[in-house]
C-alpha positions as a Markdown table, in Angstrom:
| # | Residue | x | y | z |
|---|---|---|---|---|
| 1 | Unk | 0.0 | 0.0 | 0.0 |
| 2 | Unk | 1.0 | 3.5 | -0.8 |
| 3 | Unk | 1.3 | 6.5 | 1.4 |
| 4 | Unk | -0.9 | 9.3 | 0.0 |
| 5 | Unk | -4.3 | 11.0 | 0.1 |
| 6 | Unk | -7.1 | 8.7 | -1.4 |
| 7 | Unk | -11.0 | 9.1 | -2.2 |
| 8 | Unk | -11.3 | 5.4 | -1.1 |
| 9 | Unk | -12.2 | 3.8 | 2.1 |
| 10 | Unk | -9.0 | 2.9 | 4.1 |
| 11 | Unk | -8.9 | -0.6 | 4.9 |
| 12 | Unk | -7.0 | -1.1 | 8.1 |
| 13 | Unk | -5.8 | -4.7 | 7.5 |
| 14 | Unk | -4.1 | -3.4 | 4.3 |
| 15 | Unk | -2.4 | -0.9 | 6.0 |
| 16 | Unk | -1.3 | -3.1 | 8.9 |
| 17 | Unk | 0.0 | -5.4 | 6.1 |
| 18 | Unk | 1.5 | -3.0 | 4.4 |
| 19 | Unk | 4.2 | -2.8 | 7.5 |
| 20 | Unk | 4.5 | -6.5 | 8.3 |
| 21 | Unk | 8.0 | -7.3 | 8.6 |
| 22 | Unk | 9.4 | -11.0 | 10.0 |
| 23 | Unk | 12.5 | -9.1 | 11.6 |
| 24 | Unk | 9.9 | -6.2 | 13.0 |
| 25 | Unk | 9.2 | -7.2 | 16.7 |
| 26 | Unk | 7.0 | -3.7 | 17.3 |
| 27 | Unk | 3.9 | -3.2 | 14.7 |
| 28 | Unk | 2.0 | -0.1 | 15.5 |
| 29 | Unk | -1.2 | 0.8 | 13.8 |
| 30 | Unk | -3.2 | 3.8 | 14.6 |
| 31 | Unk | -6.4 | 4.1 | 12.9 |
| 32 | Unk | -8.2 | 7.6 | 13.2 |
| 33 | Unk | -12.4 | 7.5 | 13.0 |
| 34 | Unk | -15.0 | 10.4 | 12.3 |
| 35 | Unk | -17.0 | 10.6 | 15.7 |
| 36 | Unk | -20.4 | 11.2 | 16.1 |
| 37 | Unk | -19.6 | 14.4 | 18.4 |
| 38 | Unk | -17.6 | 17.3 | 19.1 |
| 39 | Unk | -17.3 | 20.2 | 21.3 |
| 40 | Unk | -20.5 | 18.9 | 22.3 |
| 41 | Unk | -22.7 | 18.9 | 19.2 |
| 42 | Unk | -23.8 | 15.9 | 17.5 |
| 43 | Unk | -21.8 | 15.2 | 14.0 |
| 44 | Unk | -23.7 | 13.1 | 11.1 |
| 45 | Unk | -20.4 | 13.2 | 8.8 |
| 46 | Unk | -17.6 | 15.2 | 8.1 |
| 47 | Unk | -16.1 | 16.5 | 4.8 |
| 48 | Unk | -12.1 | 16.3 | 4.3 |
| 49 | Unk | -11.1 | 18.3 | 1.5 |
| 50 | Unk | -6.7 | 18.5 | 1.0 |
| 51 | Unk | -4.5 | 20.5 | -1.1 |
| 52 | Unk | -3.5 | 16.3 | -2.5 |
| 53 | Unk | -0.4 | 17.3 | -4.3 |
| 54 | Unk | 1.3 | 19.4 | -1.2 |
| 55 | Unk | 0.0 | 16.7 | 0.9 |
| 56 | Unk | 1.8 | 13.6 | -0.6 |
| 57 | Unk | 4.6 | 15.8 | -0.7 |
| 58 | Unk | 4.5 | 16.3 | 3.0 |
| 59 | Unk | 4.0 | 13.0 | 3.6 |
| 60 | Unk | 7.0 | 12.0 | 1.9 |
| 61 | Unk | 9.0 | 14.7 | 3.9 |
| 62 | Unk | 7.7 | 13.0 | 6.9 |
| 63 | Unk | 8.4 | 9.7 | 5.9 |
| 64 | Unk | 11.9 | 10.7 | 5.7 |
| 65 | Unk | 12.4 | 12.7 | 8.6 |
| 66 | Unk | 10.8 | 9.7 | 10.9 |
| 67 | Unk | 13.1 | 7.1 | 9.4 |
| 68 | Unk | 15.8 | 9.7 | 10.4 |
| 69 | Unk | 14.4 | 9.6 | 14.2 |
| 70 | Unk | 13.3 | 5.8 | 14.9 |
| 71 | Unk | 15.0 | 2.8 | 12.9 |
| 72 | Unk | 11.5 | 1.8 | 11.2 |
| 73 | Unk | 11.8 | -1.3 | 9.3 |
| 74 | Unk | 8.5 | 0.2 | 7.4 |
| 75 | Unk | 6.0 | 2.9 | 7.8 |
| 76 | Unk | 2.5 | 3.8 | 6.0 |
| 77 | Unk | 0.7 | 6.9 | 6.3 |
| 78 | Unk | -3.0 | 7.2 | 4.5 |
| 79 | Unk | -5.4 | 10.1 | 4.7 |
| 80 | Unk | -8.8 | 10.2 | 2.9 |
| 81 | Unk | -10.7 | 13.1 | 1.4 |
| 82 | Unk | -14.2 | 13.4 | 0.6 |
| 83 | Unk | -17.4 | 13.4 | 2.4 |
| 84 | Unk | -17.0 | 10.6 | 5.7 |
| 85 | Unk | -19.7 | 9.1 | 7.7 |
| 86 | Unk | -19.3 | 8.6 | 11.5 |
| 87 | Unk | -17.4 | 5.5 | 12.2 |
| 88 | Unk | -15.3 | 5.8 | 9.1 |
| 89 | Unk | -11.7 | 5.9 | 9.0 |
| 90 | Unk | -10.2 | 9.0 | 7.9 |
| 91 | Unk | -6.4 | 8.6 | 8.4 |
| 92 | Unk | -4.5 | 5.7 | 9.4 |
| 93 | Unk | -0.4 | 5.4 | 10.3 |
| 94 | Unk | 1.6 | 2.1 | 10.3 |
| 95 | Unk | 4.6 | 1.7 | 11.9 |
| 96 | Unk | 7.3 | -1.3 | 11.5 |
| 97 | Unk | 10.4 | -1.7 | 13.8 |
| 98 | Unk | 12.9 | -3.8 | 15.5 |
| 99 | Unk | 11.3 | -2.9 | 18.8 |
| 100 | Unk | 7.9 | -1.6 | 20.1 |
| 101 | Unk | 9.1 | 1.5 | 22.1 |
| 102 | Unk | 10.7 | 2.9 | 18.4 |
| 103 | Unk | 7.3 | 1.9 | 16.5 |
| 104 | Unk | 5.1 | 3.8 | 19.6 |
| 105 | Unk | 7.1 | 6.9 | 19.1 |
| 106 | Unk | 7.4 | 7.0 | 15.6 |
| 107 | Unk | 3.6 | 6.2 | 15.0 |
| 108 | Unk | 2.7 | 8.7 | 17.5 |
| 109 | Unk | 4.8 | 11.5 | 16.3 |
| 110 | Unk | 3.7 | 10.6 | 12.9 |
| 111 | Unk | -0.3 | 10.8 | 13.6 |
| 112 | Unk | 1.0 | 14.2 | 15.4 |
| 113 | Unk | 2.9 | 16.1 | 12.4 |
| 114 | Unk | 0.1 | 14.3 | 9.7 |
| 115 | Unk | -2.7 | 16.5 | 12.4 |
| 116 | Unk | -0.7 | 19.5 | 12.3 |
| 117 | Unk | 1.2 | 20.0 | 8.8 |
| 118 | Unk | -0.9 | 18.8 | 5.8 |
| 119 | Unk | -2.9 | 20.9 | 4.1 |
| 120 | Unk | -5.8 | 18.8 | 4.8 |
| 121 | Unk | -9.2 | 21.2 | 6.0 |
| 122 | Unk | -12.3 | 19.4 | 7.5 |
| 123 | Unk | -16.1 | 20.9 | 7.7 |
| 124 | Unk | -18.6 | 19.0 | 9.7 |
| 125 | Unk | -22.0 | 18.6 | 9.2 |
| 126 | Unk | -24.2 | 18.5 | 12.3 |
| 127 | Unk | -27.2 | 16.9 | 13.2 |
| 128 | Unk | -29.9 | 19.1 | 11.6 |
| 129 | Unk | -27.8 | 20.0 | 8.2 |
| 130 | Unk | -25.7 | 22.7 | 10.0 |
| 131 | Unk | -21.8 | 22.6 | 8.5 |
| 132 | Unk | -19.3 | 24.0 | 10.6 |
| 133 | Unk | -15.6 | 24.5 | 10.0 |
| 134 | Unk | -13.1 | 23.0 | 12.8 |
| 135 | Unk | -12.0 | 26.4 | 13.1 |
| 136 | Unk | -15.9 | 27.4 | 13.9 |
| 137 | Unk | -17.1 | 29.4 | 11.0 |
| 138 | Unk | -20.2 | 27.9 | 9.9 |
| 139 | Unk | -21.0 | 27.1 | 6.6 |
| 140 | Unk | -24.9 | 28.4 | 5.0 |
| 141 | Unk | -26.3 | 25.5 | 3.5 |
């Protein structure tokens, strides 16, 4: 499986696959879901929208700069864009290594940098057809 952004559902076992290694003994897969609430209001879905070619970009930057940090036998990191129901899985980041403390890190600062530095903006649409932005500026629909 590639890294990247994608349209399609993330499969988790892919992912986790993806990373399988006979001489990893740490496999780390976090898998990130839409919720059905935030900051106290009910969410029905929520729309991911990404700059894609910036992102991938990104991604690969990260890729590198992990491998730098942890000695990561391999590593998968998958956003999806697009309109998301609750339960769905939005982004998901597999880590390979040696040991489990260097696949915990490196997953975890991974799912950390992917949060803060991709170009990747989300809208939510609440129960009763409101769409808000995560930042709070609501959307007329």
């Amino acid at each position: 499986m590639k890294s990247g952004i994608t349209r399609k559902p993330i499969d988790p076992t892919k992912v986790l696959e993806s990373v399988m290694d006979d001489s990893a003994g740490g496999v780390v897969l976090f898998i990130g879901t839409v919720r059905n609430s935030n900051r106290g209001r009910r969410v029905n879905a929520i729309d991911y929208e990404a700059y894609k070619e910036m992102a991938e970009r990104r991604i690969e930057e990260l890729a590198k700069e992990v491998r730098r940090r942890w000695p990561v036998k391999a590593l998968t990191f998958i956003h999806r864009v697009g309109t998301l129901k609750v339960g769905e899985v939005s982004v998901a980041v597999g880590v390979s290594s040696v040991h489990r403390a260097e696949a915990f890190q490196a997953a975890r600062f991974a799912i950390d940098r992917i949060k803060k530095s991709l170009p990747i903006w989300k809208h939510e649409t609440l129960k009763g057809g409101a769409r808000v932005w995560l930042e709070e500026s609501v959307i007329e629909t």
